[in-house]
C-alpha positions as a printed NumPy array, in Angstrom:
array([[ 16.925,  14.711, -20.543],
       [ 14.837,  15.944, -17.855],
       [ 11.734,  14.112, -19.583],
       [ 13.543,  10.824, -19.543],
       [ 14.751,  11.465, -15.611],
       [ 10.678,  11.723, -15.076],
       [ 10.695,   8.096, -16.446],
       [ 12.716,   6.692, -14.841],
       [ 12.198,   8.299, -11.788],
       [  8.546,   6.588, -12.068],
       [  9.826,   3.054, -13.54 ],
       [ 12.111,   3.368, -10.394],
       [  9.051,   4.117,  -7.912],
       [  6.574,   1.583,  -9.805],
       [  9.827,  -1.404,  -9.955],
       [ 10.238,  -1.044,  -6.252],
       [  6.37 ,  -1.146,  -5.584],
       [  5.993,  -4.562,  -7.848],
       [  9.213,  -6.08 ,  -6.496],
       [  9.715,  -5.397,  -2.919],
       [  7.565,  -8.185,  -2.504],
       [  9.283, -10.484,  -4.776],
       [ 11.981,  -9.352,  -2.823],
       [ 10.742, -10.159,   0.569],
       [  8.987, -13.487,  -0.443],
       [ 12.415, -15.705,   0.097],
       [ 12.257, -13.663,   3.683],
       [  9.107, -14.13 ,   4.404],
       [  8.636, -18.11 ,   3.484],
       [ 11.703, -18.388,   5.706],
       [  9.581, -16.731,   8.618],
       [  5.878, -17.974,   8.037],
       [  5.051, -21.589,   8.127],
       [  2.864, -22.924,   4.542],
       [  0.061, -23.262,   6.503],
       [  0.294, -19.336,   7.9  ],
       [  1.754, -18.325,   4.308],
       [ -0.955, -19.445,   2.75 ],
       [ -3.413, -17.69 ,   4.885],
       [ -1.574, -14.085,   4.773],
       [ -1.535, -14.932,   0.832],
       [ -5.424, -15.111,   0.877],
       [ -5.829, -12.252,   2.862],
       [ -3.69 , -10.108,   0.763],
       [ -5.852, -10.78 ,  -2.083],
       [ -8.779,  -9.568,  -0.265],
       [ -6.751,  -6.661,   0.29 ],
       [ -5.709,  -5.962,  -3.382],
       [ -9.135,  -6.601,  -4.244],
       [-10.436,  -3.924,  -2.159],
       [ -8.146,  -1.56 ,  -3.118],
       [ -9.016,  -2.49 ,  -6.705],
       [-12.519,  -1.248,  -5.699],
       [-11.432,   2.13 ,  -4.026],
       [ -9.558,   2.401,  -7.58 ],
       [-12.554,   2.077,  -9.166],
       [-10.927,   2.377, -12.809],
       [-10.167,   6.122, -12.097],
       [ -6.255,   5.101, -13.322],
       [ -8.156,   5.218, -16.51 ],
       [-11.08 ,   6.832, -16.086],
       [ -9.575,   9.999, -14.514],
       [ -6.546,   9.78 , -16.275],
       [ -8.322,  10.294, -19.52 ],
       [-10.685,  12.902, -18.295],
       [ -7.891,  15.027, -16.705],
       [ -5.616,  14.72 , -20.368],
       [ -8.059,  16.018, -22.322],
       [ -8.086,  18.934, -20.003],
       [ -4.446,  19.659, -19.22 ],
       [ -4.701,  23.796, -19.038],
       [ -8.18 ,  24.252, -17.23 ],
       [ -7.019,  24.109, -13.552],
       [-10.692,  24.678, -12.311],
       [-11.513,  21.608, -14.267],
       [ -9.183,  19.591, -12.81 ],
       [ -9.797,  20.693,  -9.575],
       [-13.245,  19.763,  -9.763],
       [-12.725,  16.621, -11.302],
       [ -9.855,  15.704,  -8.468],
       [-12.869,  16.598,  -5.882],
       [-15.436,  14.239,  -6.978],
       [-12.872,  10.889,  -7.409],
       [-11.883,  11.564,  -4.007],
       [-15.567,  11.993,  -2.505],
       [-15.827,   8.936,  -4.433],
       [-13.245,   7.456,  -3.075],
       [-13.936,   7.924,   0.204],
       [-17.93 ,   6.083,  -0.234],
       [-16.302,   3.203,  -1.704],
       [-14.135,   3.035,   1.624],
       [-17.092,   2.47 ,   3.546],
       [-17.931,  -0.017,   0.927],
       [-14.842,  -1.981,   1.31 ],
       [-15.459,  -2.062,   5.169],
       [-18.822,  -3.199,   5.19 ],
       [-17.169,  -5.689,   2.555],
       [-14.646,  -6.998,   5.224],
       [-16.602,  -7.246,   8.094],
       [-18.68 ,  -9.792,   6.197],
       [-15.703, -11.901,   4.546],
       [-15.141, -12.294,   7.989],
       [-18.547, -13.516,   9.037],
       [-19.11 , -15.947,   5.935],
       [-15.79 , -16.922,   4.233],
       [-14.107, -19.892,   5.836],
       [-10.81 , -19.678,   4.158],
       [-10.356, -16.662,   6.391],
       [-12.613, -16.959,   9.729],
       [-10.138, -16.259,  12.914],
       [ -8.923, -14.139,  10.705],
       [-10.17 , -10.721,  11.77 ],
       [ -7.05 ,  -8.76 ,  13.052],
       [ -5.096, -10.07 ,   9.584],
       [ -8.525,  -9.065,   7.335],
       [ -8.916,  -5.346,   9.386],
       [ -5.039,  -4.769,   8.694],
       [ -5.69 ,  -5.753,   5.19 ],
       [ -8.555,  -3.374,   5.01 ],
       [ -6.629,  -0.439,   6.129],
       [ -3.797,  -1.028,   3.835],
       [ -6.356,  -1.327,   0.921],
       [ -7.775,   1.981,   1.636],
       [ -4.307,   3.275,   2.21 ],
       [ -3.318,   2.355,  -1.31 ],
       [ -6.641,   3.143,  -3.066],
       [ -5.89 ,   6.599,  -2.18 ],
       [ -2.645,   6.697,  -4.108],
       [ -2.81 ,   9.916,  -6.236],
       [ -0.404,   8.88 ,  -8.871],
       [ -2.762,   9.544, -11.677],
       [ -3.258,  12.938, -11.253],
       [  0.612,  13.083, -11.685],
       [  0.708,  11.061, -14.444],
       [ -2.235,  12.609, -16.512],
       [ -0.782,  16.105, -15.993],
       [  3.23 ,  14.749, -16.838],
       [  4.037,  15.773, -13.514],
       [  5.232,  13.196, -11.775],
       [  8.996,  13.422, -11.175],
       [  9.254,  14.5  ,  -7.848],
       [  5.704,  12.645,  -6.764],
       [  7.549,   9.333,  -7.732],
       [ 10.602,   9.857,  -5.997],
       [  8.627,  10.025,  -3.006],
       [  7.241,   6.809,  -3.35 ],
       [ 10.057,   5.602,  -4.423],
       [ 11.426,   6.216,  -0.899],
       [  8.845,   5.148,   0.804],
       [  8.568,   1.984,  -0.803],
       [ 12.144,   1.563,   0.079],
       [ 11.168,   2.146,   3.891],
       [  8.728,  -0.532,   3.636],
       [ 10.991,  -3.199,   2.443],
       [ 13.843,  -2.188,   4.907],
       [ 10.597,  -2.311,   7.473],
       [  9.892,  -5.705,   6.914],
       [ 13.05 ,  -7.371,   6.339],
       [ 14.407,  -6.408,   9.811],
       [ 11.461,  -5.572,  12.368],
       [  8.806,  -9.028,  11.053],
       [ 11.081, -11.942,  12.88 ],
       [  8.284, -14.37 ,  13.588],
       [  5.494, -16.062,  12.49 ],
       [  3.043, -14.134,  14.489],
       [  4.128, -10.646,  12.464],
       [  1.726, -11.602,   9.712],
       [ -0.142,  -8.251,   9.735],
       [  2.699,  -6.156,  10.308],
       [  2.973,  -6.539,   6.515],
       [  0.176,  -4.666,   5.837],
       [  0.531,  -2.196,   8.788],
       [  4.234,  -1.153,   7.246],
       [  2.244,  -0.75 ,   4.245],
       [ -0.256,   1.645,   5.517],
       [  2.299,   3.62 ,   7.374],
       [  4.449,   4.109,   4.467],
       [  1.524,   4.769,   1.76 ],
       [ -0.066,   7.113,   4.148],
       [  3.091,   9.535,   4.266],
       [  3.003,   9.321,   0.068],
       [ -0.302,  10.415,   0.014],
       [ -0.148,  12.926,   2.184],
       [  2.954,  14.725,   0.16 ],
       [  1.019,  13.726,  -2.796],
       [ -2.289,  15.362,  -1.948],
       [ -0.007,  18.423,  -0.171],
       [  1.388,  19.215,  -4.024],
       [ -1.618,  18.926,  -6.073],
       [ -3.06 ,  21.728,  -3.686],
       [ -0.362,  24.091,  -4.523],
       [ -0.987,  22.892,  -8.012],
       [ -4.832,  23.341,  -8.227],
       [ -6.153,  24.425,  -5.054],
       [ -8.558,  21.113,  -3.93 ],
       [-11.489,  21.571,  -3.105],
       [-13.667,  19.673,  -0.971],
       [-15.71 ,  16.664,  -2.238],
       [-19.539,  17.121,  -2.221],
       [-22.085,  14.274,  -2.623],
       [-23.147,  15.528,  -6.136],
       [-19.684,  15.514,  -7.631],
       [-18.429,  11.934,  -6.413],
       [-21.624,  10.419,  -7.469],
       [-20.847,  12.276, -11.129],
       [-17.348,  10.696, -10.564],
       [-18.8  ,   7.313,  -9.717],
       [-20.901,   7.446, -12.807],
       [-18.229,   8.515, -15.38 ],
       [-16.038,   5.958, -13.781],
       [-18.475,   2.985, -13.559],
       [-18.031,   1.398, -17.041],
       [-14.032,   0.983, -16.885],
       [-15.081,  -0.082, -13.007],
       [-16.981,  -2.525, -14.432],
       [-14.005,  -4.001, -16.437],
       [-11.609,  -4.147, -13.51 ],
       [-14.292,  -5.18 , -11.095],
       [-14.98 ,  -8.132, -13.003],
       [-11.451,  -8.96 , -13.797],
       [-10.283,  -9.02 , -10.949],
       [-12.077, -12.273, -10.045],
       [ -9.215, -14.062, -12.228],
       [ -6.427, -11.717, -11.442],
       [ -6.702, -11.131,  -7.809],
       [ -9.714, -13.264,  -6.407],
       [ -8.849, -16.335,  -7.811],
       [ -6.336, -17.385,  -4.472],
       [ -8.856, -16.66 ,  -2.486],
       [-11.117, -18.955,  -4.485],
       [ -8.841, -21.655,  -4.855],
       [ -8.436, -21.648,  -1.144],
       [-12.571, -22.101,  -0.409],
       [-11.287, -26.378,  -1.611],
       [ -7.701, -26.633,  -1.234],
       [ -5.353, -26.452,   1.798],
       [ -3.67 , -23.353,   2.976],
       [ -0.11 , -24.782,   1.75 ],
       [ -1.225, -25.363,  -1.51 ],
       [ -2.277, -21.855,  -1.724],
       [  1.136, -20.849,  -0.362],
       [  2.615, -22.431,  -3.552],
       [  0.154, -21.367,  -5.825],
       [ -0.14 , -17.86 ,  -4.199],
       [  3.593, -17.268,  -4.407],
       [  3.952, -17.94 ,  -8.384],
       [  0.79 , -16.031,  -8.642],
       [  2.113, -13.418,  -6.935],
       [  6.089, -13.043,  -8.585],
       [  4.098, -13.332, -12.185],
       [  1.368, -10.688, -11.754],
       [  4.732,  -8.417, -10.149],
       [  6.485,  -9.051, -13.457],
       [  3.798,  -8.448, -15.488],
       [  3.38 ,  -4.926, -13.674],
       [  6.806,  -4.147, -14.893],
       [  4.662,  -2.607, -18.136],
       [  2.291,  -0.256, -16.372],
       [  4.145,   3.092, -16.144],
       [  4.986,   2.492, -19.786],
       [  1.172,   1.797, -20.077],
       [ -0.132,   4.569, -18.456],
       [  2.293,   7.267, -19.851],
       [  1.053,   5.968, -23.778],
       [ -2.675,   5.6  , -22.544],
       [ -2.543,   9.533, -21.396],
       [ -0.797,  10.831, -24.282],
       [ -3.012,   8.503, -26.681],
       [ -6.061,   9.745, -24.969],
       [ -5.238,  13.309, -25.844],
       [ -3.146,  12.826, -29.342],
       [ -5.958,  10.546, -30.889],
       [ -8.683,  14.008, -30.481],
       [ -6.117,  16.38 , -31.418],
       [ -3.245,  14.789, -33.837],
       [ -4.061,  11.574, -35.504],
       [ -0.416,  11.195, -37.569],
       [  1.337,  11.954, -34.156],
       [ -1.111,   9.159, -32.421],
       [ -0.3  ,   6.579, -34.88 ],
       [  3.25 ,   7.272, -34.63 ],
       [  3.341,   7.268, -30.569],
       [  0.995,   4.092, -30.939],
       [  3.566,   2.288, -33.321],
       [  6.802,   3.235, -31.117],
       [  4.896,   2.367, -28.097],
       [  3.741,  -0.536, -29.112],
       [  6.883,  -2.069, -30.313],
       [  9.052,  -1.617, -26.992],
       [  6.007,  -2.78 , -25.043],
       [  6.307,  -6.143, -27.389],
       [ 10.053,  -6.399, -26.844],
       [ 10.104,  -5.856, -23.571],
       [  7.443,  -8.593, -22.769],
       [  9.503, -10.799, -24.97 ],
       [ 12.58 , -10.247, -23.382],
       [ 10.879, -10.793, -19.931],
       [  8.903, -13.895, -20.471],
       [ 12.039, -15.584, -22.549],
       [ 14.337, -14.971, -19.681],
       [ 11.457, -16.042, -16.911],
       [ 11.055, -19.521, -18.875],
       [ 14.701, -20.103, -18.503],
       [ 15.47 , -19.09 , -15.532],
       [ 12.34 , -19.405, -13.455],
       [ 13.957, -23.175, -11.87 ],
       [ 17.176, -21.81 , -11.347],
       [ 16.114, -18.642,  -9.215],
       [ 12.988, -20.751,  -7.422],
       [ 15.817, -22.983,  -6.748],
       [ 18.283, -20.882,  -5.306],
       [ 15.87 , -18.273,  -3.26 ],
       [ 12.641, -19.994,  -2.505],
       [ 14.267, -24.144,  -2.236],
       [ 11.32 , -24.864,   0.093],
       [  8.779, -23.963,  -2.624],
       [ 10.468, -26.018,  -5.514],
       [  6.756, -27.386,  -6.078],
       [  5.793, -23.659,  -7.037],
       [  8.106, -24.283, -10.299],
       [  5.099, -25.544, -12.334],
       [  2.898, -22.72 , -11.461],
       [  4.987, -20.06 , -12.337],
       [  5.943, -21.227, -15.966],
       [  2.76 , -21.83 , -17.237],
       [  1.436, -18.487, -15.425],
       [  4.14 , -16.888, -17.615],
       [  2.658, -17.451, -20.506],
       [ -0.069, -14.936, -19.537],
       [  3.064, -12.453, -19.625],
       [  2.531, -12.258, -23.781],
       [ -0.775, -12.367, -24.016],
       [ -1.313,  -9.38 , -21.276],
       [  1.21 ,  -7.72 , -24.106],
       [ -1.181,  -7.825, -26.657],
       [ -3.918,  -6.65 , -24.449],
       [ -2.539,  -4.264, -23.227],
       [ -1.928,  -2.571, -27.13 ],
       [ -5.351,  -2.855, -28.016],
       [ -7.232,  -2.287, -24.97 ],
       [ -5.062,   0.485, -23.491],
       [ -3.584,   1.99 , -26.52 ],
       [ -5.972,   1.389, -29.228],
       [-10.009,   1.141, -26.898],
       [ -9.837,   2.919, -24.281],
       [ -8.184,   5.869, -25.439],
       [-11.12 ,   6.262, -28.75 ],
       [-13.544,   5.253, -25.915],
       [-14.23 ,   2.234, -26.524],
       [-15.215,   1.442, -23.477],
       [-18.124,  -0.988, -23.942],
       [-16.613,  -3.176, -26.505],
       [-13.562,  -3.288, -24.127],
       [-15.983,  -3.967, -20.799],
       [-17.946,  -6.899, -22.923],
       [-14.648,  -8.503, -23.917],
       [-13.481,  -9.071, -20.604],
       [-16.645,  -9.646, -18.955],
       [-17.419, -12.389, -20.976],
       [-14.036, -14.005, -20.464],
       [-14.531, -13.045, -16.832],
       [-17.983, -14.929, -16.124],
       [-16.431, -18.049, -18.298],
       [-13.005, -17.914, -16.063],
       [-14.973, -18.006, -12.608],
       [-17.558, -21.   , -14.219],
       [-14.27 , -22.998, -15.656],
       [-12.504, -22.157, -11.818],
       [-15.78 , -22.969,  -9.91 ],
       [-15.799, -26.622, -11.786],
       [-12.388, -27.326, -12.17 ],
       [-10.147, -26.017,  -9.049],
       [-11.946, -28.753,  -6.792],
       [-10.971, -31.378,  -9.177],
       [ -7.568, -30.825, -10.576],
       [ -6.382, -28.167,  -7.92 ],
       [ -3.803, -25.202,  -8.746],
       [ -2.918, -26.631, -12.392],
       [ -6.317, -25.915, -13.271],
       [ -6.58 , -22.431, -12.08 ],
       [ -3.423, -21.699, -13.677],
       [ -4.124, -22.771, -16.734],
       [ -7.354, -21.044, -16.573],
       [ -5.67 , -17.498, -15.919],
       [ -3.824, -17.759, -18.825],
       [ -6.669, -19.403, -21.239],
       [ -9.046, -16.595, -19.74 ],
       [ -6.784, -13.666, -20.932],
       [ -6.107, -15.08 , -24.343],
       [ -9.982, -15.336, -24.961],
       [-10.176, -11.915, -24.219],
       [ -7.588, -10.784, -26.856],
       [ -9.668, -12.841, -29.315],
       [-12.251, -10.684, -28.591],
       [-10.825,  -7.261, -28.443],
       [ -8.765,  -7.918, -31.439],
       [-12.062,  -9.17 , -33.504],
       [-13.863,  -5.747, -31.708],
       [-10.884,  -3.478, -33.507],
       [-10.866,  -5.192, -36.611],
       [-14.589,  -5.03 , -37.362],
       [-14.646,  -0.923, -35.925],
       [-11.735,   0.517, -38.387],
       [-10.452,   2.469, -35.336],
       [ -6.95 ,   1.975, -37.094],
       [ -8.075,   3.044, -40.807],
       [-10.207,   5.829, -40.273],
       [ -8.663,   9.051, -40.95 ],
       [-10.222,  11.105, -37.57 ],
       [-11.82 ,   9.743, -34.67 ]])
């Protein structure tokens, strides 16, 4: 019992963190003008792109590193030090980063004050210690904290942003309210494990550990989370509204799986070294509800998906098309997510996993650079989806030819 209150005390945490803004979208398109929708849309990809880089991959990177050494406090410690020294360099990255997407991207000049907002929320988030929690199983009273939080933020914006000139008030409310998470989060692990302060040599180590799963989200995220802000360098700012908000409630649902994700990815990373038969079994079980679940969710989104634009978003009815074929990326992230997060990466895998999305990756941004100007949105949604499917093809060819799943250790 207590185990499965941890759950769902983190499925109710991560639910309100992918949702809220699901749930303030029909709120928000009633506030901002297309035209000013479109541009906060842009600019809060930049933002989730810079907090992608902050991340770095240490959700899976550290994650692992920390599961395989649950009892050595000092360890941990140690490792905790050098992802936040590295953390904290790859702030100043995403800075410099912002001050020139200022200076050389149209699609967001005169947009400073929205981009430094943006910038601060990014780091805010990037600095979300959640991992730690989850690596070590403890993260019941870390996620009810959030949880909280992330209810503060939603109550935040629905009643104090009125008017169309609030724009970055949506990512100040999210800075304020991450900040305080952190803070509580940071405050426990040092009763935990005593942190220590980062020094240059250990976040470089950390940097370099991290930098081949780094290189698979980094390049990734050019179709997950770039790609509005690349269809808006040749399209107007209201088609990116459109496009941006079915974007934006599909990658949501599709982060309905992570907890599940990163609970099976810990314990994988430590059962396949220690307890194959146990592995296989977790893998199996996990596995299957992951498949049913995404089943469930992308049947009832096909259905549905006109009804509900209909009756909360009836000034984006154009959005419809968008959002059902981006939901048939909901399956196919399914199946990558079983053999990239529960088969790969846990047996370290890592370059076969990096070379299967980075090759999907540099084909998605070619097919988006040639086709976006011509056929628009349809073309980039379409792409998202092909662009993840190609990747399965390759991961599950990588699997099949390394026996990962018919050797007896690993």
């Amino acid at each position: 019992m207590p185990k499965l209150l941890s759950y769902l005390s983190l499925y109710g945490a991560h639910g309100l963190k992918v949702f809220s803004f699901i749930i303030l979208i029909p709120h928000f398109t009633s506030i901002f003008p297309k035209s000013v929708w479109g541009q906060i849309l842009t600019v809060q990809a930049l933002a989730l792109w810079f907090q992608i880089i902050i991340e770095y991959g240490f959700n899976l990177s550290a994650t692992r590193s920390i599961s395989r050494v649950k009892a050595d406090e000092l360890a941990i410690s140690s490792l905790v030090a050098g992802v936040m020294g590295a953390k904290i360099i790859l702030s100043l990255i995403v800075i410099a980063l912002s001050i020139l997407s200022v200076l050389f991207l149209d699609s967001i000049s005169g947009l400073g004050h929205l981009v430094f907002c943006a910038t601060v929320f990014a780091i805010a988030q990037g600095f979300n210690p959640i991992w730690y929690f989850l690596a070590r199983g403890k993260f019941t009273a870390y996620a009810s904290i959030d949880f909280i939080n992330r209810f503060l933020y939603l109550v935040a914006c629905f009643f104090l942003i009125k008017h169309e000139n609030q724009g970055q008030m949506i990512f100040i409310y999210g800075s304020l309210t991450a900040l305080f998470a952190n803070m509580y989060g940071y405050f426990v692990m040092n009763k935990q494990i005593g942190l220590k302060l980062p020094d240059l040599y250990s976040s470089l180590r950390a940097l370099r550990e991290g930098a081949g799963l780094f290189a698979f989200v980094g390049i990734t995220s050019v179709y997950t989370t770039l790609n509005v802000v690349i269809l808006g360098f040749s399209q107007s700012s209201s088609l990116v509204a459109l496009y941006g908000t079915a974007d934006r409630v599909v990658r949501a649902i599709g982060g309905v799986f992570e907890p599940l994700n990163r609970i099976a990815y810990a314990n994988l990373s430590y059962l396949y070294h220690v307890d194959r038969q146990k592995a296989m079994i977790l893998l199996r079980k996990s596995s299957l509800t992951l498949a049913l679940f995404g089943l469930a969710v992308f049947i009832f989104g096909e259905t549905f998906a006109s009804a509900l634009i209909k009756l909360f978003l009836p000034n984006y009815l154009e959005a419809t098309v968008y959002v059902k074929i981006l939901l048939f990326f909901i399956p196919v992230l399914i199946l990558n997510n079983i053999y990239g997060l529960y088969i790969m990466l846990p047996n370290k895998m890592d370059r076969q996993f990096n070379v299967s999305f980075i090759v999907a990756s540099i084909l998605s941004f070619i097919a988006m650079v040639w086709l976006i100007p011509r056929y628009g949105a349809t073309a980039l949604a379409w792409i998202t989806v092909a662009t993840e499917g190609l990747a399965c093809v390759f991961m599950v060819i990588q699997v099949s030819a390394s026996g990962i799943l018919t050797e007896k250790e690993v």
